[in-house]
C-alpha positions, 0 to 999 in steps of 0.5 A: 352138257346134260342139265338136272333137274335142280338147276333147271328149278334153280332158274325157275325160283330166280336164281341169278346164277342159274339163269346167268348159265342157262343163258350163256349156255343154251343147246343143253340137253335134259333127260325126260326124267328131268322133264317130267320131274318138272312138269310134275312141279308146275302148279297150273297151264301156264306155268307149263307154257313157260316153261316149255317156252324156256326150254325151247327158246334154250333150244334144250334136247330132250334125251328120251329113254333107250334100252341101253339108258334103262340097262345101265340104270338097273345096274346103278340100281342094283348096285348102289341102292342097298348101300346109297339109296340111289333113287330111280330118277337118279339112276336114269339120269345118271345113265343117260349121261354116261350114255351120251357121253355128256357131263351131268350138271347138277346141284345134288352132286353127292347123289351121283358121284358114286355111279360108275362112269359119270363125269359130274360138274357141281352146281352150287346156286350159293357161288 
């Protein structure tokens, strides 16, 4: 399962259903994209270290950019921004997962369900 961003900050801002999941499903995957969304999020240090401690502790694969990632990417891009403001984290993330050929988990379900190929699991923090 490759993890989005939204759930990973779900967990962070104390969501019970998001940590009850992270918790009962480690060894998921996450796109450096979604790493270093997150990392633009932290407000100091050591929010940083915890955070990398958690991903550690689940331990979390972190998928890194290829040639194949950044190819589908640029077509979800050409394709889908005109008409569905697709936005580039989006698309690489979306990519990474149809490349892999794993299930993207995420909260923003909308923003992914009209890429080519993606098998999304819908997140909702409310349930």
């Amino acid at each position: 399962m490759l993890i989005d961003t939204d759930v990973i900050i779900w967990y962070l801002l104390g969501n019970a259903k998001a940590r009850d999941y992270l918790h009962t499903h480690p060894h998921f995957s996450l796109s450096v994209i979604s790493y270093m969304e997150l990392v633009q999020g932290m407000r100091n240090k050591r929010e940083l270290q915890l955070l990398r401690r958690a991903l550690k502790n689940w331990r979390a694969e972190i998928i890194y950019l290829n040639e194949e990632i950044s190819s589908k990417a640029m077509f979800y891009v050409e394709q889908r921004y005109l008409s569905h403001a697709v936005t580039l984290a989006d698309a690489l993330i979306g990519a990474t997962s149809v490349a892999y050929g794993r299930p993207l988990l995420t909260g923003n379900y909308k923003h992914y369900r009209i890429l080519k190929g993606i098998d999304v699991t819908q997140f909702d923090p409310r349930e």
